[in-house]
VEXSE-182931 format. One line per field, with one value per residue (C-alpha): residue in one letter; residue number from 1; chain; x, y, z. Coordinates in Angstrom, 2 decimals. Example, Ala and Ser with C-alpha at 12.3 -4.5 7.8 and 13.67 -1.06 7.14 Angstrom:
<nodes>
residuo c(A S) $
num c(1 2) $
cadena c(A A) $
X c(12.30 13.67) $
Y c(-4.50 -1.06) $
Z c(7.80 7.14) $
</nodes>
This chain:
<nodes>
residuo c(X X X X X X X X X X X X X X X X X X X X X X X X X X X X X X X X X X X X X X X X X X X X X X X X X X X X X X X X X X X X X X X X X X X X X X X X X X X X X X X X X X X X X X X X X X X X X X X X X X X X X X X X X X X X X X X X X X X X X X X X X X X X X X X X X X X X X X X X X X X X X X X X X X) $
num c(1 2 3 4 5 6 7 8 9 10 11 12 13 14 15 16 17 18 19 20 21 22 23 24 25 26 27 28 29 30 31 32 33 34 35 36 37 38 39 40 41 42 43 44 45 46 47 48 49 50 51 52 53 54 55 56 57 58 59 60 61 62 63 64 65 66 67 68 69 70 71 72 73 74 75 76 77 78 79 80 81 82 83 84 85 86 87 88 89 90 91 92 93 94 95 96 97 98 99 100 101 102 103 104 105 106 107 108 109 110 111 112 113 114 115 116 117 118 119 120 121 122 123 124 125 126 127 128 129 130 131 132 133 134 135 136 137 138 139 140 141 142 143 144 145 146) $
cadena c(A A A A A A A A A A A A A A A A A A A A A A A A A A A A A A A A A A A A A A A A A A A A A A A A A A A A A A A A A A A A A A A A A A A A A A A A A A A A A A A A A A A A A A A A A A A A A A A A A A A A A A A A A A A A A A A A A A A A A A A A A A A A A A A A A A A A A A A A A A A A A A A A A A) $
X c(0.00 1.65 1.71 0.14 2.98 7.01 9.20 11.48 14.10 16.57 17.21 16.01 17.77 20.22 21.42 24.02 24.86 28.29 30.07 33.85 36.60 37.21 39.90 41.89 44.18 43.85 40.87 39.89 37.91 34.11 32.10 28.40 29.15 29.99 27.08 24.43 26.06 25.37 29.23 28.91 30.43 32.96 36.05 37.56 40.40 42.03 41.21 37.44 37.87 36.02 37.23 36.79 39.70 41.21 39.70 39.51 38.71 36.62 33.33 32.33 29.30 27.49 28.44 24.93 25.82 29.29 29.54 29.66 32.40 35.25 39.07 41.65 41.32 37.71 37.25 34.85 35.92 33.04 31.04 27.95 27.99 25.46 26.79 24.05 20.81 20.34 21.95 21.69 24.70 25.98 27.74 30.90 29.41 32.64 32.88 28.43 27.67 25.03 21.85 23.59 27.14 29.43 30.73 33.91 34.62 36.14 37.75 35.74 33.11 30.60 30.99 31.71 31.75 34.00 37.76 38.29 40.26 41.76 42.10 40.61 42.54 44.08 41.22 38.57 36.63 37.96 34.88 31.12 28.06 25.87 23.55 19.86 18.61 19.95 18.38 20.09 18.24 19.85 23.14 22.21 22.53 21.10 23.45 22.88 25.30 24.41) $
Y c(0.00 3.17 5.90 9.44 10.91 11.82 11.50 14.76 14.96 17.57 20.45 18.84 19.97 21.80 24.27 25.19 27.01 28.14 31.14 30.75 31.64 30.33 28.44 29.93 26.90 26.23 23.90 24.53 27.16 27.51 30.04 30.60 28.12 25.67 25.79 26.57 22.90 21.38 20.60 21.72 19.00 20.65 20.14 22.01 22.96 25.41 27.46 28.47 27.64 25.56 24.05 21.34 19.05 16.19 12.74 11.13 13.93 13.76 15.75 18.54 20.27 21.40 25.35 26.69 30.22 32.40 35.53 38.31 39.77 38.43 38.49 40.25 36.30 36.72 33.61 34.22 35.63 33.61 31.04 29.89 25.76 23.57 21.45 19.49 17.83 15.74 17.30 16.53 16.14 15.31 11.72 11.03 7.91 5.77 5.40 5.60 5.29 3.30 3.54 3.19 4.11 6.41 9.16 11.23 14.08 13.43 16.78 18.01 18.96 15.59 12.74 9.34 5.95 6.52 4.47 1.36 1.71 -0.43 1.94 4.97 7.79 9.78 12.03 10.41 8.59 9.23 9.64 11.93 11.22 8.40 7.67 7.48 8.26 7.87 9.38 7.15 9.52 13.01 11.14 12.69 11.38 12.63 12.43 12.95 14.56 14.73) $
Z c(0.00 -0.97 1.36 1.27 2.94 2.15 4.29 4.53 6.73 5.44 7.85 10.44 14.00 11.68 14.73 15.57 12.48 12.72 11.04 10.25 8.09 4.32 3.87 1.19 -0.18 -3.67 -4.33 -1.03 -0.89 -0.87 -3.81 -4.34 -7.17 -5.17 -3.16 -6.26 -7.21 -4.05 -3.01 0.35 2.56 4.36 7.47 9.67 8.03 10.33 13.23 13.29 9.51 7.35 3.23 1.11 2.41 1.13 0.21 3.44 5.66 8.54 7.97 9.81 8.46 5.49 4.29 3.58 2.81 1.61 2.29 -0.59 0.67 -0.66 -0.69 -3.68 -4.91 -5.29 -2.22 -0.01 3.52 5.52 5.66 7.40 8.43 9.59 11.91 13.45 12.82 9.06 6.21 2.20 0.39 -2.75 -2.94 -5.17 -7.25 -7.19 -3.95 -2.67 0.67 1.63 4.34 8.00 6.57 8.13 5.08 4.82 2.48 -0.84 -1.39 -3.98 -1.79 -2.09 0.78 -0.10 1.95 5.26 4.35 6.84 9.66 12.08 15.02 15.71 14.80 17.48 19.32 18.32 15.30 11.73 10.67 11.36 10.04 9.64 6.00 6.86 3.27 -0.23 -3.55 -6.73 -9.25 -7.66 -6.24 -2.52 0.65 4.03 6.37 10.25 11.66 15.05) $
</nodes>
């Protein structure tokens, strides 16, 4: 029996929202065309800083918004990231997470299935964020990240 009702959870206990810093590495960096693509998963790449990362980093957040101010480079100086509740990301197809994965960034700004480990990392977990919906046709996932 098919239901009358669609389940939603994107945004979902999305506080805090945090603002920070753009990191300004090469292919690092967050634009509004980055976000109008939906490659928004993002790390902490430096001191109340947030960037793309490298394939493999742990997740932080999703950047929602840039601000319009930007640097001589043309980068945006801030950033607004979600860093809570169930967030909808983009997932890099050659490496898909599935429902009840953990995900990791890919550097590109998508998430893709959290790399094995045999010991946690030092600190903590390598890894943030746990699948609990996947959309094959638009390559999202919704991730909660706590």
């Amino acid at each position: 029996m098919a239901s009358q009702f669609v389940v939603d959870n994107q945004g979902v206990g999305m506080y805090p929202t945090l603002s920070m810093k753009v990191d300004t590495s090469a292919d690092r960096d967050f634009s509004q065309t980055d976000l109008d693509a939906n490659l928004t998963a993002g790390v902490v790449s430096d001191s109340n800083e947030a960037g793309m990362g490298a394939a493999g980093d742990k997740l932080f957040g999703k950047v929602v918004a840039v601000s319009a101010e930007t640097d001589a480079n043309g980068i945006p100086l801030t950033c607004t990231v979600q860093a809570g509740g169930v967030a909808r990301f983009k997932y890099n197809t050659a490496a898909a997470p599935d429902l009840n994965q953990m995900v990791e960034v890919d550097g590109a700004g998508k998430v893709r299935v959290a790399s094995a480990v045999d010991a946690f990392a030092p600190g903590g977990h390598k890894m943030r964020g746990v699948v609990i919906a996947r959309d094959t046709t638009n390559e999202t996932v919704d991730v909660w990240l706590g």
